[in-house]
N, C-alpha and C positions, 0 to 999 in steps of 0.2 A: 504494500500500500504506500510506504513510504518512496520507494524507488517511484511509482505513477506519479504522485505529486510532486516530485523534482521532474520527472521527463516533462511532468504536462507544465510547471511554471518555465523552464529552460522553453517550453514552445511558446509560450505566450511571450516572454520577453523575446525572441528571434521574431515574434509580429510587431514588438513595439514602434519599430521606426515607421511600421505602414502605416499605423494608429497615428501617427504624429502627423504624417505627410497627408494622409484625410482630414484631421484636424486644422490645418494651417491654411488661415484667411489670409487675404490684403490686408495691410494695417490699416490704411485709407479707410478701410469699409468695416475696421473693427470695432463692435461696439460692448457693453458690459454684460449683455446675452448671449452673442457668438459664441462664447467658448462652453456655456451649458448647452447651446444646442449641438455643438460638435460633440461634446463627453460623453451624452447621452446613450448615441450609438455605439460607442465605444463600451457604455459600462452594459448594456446590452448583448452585445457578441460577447462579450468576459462571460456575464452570469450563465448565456446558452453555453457556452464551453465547459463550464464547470460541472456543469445540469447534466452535459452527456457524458462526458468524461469519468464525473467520479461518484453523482448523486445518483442517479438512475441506474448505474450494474449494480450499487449496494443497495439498494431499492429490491432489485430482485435479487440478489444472492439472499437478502433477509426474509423474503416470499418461499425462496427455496428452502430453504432451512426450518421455518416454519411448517413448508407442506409436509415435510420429510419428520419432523417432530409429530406430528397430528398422526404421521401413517406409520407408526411405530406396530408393532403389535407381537400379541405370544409367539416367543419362536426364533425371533429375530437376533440376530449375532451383531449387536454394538460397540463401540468404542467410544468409551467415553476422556472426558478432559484430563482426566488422572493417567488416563492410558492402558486403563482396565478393558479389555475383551471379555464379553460375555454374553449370553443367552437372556431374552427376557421370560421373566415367567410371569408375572403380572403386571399389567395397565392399568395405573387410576390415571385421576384426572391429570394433578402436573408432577405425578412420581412413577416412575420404574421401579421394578425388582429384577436385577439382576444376579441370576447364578453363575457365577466365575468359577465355580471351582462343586467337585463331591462335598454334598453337604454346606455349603457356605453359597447365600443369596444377600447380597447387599442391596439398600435402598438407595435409587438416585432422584433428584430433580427429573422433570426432562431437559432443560434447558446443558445438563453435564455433558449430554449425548452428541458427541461432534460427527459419529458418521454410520449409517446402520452400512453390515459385513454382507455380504455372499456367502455362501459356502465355501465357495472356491479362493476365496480372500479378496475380492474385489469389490468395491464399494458401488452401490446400489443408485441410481440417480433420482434426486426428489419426485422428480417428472413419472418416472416411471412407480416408484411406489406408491405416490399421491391415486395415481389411476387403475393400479389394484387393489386399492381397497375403497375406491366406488363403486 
């Protein structure tokens, strides 16, 4: 996330001088409103830039995570924040119980839950879980 937000600042400053050169009136004809009606556009393109660039994928990464949270269910092989692997055995509303081990079922949030497993160790896509258990 870090690294996006310096590529995407490093981009906007490489467009500042065109900002400038749209920007710049006659002096002749300059008056104490010109420079807010030239800014305007300017802070315009800035805010859509930032809107598509960094607000809107984490818009939907947090929709994904969300669906994938909702379609949890008995059965499923999770990984949670701790780094624990394990089986769910029961679903309430915002907790898990996971069995990690013979005999041992620890309770989690759901929100701990970073990624539901495969079988085959491959991690599951929101999209696709969300729509098997409609």
């Amino acid at each position: 996330m870090f690294r996006q937000s310096i590529r995407i600042s490093l981009w906007v400053a490489s467009l500042s001088p065109l900002f400038l050169a749209l920007g710049q009136t006659d002096s002749k004809q300059a008056s104490p409103t010109a420079g807010f009606g030239s800014l305007l556009p300017m802070m315009l393109v800035m805010f859509a830039v930032v809107y598509f660039l960094m607000i809107r994928p984490e818009q939907k990464k947090q929709k994904q995570r969300q669906a994938m949270l909702q379609a949890v269910k008995k059965g499923d092989r999770v990984l949670t924040t701790a780094g624990i692997l394990g089986t769910v055995g029961t679903v309430k509303d915002t907790t898990i119980m996971v069995k990690i081990a013979e005999n041992t079922v620890v309770e989690f949030t759901k929100s701990a839950v970073t990624t539901v497993v495969n079988k085959d160790g491959s991690e599951k896509q929101a999209e696709a879980t969300a729509e098997e258990n409609k």
